[in-house]
mmCIF file of the C-alpha atoms, coordinates in Angstrom:
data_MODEL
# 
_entry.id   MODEL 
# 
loop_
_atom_site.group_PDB 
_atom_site.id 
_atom_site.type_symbol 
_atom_site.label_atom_id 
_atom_site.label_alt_id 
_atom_site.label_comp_id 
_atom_site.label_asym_id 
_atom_site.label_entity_id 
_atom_site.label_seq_id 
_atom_site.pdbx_PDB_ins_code 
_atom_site.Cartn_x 
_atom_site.Cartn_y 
_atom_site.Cartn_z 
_atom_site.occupancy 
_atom_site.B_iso_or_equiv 
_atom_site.pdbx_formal_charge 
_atom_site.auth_seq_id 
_atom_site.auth_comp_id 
_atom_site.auth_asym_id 
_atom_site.auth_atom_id 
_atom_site.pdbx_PDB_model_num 
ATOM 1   C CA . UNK A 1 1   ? 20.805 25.215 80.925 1.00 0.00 ? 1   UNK A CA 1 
ATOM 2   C CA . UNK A 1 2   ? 21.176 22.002 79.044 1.00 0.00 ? 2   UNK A CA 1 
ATOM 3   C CA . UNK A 1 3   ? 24.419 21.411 76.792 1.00 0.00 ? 3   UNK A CA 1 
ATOM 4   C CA . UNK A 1 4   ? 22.435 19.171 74.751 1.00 0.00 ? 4   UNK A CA 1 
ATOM 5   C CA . UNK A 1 5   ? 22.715 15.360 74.364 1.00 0.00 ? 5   UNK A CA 1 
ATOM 6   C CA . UNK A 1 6   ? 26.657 13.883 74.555 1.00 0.00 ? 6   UNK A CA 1 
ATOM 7   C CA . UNK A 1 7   ? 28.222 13.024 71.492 1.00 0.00 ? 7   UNK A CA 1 
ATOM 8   C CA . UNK A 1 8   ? 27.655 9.378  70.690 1.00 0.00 ? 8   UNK A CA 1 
ATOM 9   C CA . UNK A 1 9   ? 31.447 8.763  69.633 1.00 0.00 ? 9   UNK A CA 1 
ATOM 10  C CA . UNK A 1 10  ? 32.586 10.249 72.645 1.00 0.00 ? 10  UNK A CA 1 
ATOM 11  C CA . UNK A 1 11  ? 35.598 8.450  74.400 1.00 0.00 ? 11  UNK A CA 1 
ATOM 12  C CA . UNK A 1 12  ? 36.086 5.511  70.602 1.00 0.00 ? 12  UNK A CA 1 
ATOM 13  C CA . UNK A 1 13  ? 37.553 8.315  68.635 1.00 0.00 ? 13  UNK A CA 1 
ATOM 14  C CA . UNK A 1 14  ? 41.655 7.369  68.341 1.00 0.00 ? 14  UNK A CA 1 
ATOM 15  C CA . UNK A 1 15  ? 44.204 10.228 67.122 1.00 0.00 ? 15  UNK A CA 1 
ATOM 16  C CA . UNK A 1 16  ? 46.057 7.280  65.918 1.00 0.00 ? 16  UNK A CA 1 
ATOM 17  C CA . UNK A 1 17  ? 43.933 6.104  62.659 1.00 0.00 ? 17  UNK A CA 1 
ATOM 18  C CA . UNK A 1 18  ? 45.941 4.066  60.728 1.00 0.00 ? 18  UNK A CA 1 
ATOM 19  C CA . UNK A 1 19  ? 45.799 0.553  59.474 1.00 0.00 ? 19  UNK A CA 1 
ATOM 20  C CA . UNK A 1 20  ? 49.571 -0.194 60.428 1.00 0.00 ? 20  UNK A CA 1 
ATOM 21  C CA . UNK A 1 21  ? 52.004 0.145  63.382 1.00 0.00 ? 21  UNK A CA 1 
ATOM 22  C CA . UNK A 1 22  ? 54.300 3.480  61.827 1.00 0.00 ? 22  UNK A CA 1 
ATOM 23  C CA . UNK A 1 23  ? 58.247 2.036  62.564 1.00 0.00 ? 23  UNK A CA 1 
ATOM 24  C CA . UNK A 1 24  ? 60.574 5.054  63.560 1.00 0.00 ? 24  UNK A CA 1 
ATOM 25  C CA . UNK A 1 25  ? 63.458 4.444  61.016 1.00 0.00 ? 25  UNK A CA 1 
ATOM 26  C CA . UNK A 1 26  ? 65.995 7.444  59.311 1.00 0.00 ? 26  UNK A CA 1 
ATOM 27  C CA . UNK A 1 27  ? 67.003 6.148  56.189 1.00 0.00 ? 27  UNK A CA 1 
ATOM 28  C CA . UNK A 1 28  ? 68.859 7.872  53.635 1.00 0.00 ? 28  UNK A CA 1 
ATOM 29  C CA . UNK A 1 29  ? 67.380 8.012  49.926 1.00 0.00 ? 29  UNK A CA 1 
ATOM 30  C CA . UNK A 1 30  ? 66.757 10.014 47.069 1.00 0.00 ? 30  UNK A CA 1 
ATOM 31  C CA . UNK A 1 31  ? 63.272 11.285 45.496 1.00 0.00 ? 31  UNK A CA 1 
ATOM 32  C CA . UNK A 1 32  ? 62.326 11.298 42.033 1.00 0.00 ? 32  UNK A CA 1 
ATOM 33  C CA . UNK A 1 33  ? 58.924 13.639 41.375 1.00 0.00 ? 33  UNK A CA 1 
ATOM 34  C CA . UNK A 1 34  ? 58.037 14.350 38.114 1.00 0.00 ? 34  UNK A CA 1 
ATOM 35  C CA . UNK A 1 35  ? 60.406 16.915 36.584 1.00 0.00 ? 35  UNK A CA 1 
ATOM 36  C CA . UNK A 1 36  ? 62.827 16.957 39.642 1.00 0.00 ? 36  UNK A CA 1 
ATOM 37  C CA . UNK A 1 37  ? 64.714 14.476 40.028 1.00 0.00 ? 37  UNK A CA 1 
ATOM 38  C CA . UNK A 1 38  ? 67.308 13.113 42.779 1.00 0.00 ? 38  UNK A CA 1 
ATOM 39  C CA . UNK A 1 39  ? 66.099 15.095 45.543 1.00 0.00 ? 39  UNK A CA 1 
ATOM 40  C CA . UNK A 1 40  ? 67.799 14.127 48.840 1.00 0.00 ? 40  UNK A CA 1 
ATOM 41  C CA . UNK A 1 41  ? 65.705 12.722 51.416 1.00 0.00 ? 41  UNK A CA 1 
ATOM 42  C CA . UNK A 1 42  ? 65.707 10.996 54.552 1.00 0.00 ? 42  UNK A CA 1 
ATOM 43  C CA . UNK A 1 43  ? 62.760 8.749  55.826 1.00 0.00 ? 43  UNK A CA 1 
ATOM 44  C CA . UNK A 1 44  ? 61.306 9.471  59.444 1.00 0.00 ? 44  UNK A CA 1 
ATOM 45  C CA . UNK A 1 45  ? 58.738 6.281  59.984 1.00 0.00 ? 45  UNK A CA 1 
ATOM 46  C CA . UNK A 1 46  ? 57.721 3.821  57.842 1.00 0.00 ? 46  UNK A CA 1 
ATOM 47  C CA . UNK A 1 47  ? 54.514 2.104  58.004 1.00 0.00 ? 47  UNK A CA 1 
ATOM 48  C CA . UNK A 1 48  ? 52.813 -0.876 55.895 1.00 0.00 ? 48  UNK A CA 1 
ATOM 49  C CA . UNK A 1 49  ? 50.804 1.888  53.851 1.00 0.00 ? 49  UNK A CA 1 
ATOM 50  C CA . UNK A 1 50  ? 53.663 4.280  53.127 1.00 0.00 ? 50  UNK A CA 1 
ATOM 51  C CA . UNK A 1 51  ? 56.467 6.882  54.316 1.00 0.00 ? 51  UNK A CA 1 
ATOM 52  C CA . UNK A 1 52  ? 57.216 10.008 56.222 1.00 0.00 ? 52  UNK A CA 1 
ATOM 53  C CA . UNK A 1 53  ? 60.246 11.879 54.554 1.00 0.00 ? 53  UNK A CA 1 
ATOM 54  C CA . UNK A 1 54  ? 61.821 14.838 55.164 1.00 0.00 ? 54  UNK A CA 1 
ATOM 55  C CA . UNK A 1 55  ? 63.319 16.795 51.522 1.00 0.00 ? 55  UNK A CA 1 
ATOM 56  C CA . UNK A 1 56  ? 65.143 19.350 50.634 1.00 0.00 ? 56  UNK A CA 1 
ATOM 57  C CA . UNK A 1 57  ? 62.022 20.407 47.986 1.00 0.00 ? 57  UNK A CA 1 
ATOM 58  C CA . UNK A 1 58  ? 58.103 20.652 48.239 1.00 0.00 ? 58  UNK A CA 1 
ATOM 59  C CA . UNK A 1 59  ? 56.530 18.317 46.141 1.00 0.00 ? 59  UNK A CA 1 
ATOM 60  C CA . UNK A 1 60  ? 53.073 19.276 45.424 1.00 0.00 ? 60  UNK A CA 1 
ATOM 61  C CA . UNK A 1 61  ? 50.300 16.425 46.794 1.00 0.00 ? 61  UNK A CA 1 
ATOM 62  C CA . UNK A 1 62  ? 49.182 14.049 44.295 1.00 0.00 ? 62  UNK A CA 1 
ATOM 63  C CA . UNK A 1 63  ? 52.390 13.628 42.546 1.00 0.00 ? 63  UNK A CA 1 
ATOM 64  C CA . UNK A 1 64  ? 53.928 10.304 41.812 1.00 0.00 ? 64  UNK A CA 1 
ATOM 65  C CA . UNK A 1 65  ? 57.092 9.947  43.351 1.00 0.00 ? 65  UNK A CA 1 
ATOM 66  C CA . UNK A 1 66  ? 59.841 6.990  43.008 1.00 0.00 ? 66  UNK A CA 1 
ATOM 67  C CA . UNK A 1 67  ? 61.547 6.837  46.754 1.00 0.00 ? 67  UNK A CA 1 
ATOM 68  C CA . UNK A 1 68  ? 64.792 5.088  46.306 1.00 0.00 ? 68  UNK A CA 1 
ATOM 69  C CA . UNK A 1 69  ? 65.990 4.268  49.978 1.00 0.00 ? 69  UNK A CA 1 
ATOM 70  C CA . UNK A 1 70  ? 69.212 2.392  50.880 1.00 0.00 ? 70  UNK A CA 1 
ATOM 71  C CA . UNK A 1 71  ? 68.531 -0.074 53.745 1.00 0.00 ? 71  UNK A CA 1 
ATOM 72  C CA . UNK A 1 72  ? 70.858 -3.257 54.886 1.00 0.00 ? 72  UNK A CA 1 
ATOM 73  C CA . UNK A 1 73  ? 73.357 -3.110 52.440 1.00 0.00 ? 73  UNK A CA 1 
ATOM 74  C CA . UNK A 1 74  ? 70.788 -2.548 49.168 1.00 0.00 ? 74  UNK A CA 1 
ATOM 75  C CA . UNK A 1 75  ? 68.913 0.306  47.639 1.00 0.00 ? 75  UNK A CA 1 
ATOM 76  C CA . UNK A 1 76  ? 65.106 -0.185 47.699 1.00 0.00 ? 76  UNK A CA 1 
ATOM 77  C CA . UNK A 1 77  ? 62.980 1.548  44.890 1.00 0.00 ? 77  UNK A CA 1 
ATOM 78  C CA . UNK A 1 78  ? 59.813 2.568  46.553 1.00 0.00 ? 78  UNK A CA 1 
ATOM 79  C CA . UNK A 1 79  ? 56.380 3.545  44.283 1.00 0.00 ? 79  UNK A CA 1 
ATOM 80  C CA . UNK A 1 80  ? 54.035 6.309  45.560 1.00 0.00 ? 80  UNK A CA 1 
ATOM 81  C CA . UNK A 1 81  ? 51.825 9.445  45.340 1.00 0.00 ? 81  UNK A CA 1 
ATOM 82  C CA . UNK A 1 82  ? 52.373 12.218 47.954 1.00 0.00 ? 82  UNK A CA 1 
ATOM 83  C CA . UNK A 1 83  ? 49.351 12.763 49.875 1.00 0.00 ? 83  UNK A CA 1 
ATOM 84  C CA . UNK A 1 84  ? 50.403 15.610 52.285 1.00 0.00 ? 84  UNK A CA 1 
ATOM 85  C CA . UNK A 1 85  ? 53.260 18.146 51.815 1.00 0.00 ? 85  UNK A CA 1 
ATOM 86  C CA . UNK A 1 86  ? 54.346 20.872 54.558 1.00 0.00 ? 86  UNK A CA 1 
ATOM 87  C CA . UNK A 1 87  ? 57.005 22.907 54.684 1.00 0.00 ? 87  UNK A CA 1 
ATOM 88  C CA . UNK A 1 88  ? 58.466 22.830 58.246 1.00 0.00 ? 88  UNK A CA 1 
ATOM 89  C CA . UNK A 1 89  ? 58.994 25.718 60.597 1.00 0.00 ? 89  UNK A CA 1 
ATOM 90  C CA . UNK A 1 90  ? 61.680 28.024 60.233 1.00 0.00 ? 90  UNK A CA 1 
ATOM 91  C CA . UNK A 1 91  ? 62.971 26.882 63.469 1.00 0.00 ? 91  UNK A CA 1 
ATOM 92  C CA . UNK A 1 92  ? 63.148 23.131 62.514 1.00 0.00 ? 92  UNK A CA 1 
ATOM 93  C CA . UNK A 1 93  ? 64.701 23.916 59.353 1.00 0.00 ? 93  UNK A CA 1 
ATOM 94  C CA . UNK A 1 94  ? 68.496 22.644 58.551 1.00 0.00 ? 94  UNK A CA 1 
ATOM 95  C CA . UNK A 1 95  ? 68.977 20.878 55.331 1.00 0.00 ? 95  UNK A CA 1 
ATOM 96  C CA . UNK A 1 96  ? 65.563 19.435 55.211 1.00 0.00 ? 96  UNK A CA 1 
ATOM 97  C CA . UNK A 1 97  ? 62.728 22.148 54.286 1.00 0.00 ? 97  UNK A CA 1 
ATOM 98  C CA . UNK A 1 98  ? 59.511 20.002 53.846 1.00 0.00 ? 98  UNK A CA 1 
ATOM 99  C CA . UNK A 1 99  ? 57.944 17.461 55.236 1.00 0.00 ? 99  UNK A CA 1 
ATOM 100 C CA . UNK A 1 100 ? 55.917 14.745 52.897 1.00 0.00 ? 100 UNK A CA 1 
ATOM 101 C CA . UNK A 1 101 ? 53.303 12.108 53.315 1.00 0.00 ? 101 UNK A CA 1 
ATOM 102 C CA . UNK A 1 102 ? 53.683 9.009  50.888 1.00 0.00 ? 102 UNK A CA 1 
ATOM 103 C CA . UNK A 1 103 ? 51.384 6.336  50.476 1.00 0.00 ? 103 UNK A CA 1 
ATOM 104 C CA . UNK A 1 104 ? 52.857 2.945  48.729 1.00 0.00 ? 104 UNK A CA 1 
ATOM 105 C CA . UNK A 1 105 ? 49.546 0.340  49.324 1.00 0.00 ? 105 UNK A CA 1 
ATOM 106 C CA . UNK A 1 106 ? 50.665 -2.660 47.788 1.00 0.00 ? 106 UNK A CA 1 
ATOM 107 C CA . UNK A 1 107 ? 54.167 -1.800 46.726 1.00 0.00 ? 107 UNK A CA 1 
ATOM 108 C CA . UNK A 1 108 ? 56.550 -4.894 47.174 1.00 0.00 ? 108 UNK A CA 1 
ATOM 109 C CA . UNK A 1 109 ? 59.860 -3.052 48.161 1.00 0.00 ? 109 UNK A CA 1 
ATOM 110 C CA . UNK A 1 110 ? 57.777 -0.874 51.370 1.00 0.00 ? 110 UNK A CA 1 
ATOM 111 C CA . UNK A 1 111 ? 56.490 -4.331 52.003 1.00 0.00 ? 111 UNK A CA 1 
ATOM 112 C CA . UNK A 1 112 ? 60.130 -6.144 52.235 1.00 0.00 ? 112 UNK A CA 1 
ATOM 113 C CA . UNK A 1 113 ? 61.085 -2.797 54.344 1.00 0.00 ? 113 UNK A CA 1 
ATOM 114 C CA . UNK A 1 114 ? 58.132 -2.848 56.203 1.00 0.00 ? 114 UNK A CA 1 
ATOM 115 C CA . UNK A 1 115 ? 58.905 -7.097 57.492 1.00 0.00 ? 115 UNK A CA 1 
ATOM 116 C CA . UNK A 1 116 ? 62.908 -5.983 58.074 1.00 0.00 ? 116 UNK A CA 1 
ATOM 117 C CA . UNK A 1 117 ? 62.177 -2.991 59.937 1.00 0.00 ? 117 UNK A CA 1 
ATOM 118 C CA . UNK A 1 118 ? 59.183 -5.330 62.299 1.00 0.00 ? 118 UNK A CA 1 
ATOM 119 C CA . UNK A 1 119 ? 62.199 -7.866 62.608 1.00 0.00 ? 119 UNK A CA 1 
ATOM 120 C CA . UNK A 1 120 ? 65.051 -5.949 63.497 1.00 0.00 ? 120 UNK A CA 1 
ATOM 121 C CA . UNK A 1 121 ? 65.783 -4.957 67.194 1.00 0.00 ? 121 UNK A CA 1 
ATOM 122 C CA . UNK A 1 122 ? 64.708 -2.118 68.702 1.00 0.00 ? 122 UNK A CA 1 
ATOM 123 C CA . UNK A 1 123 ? 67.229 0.562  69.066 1.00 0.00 ? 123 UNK A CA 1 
ATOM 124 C CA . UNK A 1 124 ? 68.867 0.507  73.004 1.00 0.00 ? 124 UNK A CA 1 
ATOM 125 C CA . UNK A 1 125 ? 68.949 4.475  74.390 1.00 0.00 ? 125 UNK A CA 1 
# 
C-alpha cells in the first residue's frame, strides 16, 4: 500500500518561528491591563518583538497592557497587547499563576532592552 506522496515541506518546517533571537532575562516589573492595575510580574525572555511574563492575574488576549520593568538601575515602560494567556499547571504554581505572551513591535523602551540585554554577558553557571 502506498502512503501517498511526501509532504513537500518536509524536513524546512522550524519549531522556532520567530523573527528575533528570544534573550532569557527575569526581570522584575509591574503590569497595568485595563481595569487592573499594578499587577506583579516578572519577565522570562525577551525578544525584539515582545515579552514572556509570568503574573499573578490572567489577562484576557487582546488587551493592552503597559509593562513597567526595572532593568540597570531604571524602570522601563513597555507598550503592548497580550497575544496568548495560560494559566500554568498547578504544579508550577507559586506566586506566579499565568503565563502571558506580549507583543511590543516597534516600541522604543523593548528596543533599548532588547540592545542591553544582546550586549551584556552571558550569565557563567
Amino acid at each position: 500500500m502506498n502512503p501517498g506522496p511526501e509532504p513537500r515541506y518536509r524536513g524546512r518546517v522550524s519549531d522556532e518561528r520567530r523573527a528575533s533571537k528570544r534573550l532569557t532575562a527575569y526581570l522584575p516589573g509591574e503590569i497595568e491591563a485595563g481595569d487592573k492595575r499594578s499587577l506583579v510580574s516578572i519577565t522570562r525572555d525577551v525578544s525584539e518583538g515582545g515579552l514572556l511574563v509570568y503574573s499573578g492575574t490572567l489577562v484576557d488576549p487582546g488587551v493592552p497592557v503597559r509593562l513597567k520593568v526595572a532593568f540597570d538601575g531604571k524602570i522601563l515602560a513597555i507598550e503592548g497587547k497580550v497575544v496568548r494567556s495560560h494559566a500554568l499547571p498547578l504544579e508550577e504554581r507559586s506566586v506566579w499563576r499565568t503565563r502571558l505572551a506580549i507583543v511590543a513591535k516597534g516600541d522604543l523602551a523593548l528596543a533599548e532592552l532588547y540592545a542591553a540585554l544582546t550586549r551584556a554577558p552571558a550569565p557563567t553557571p
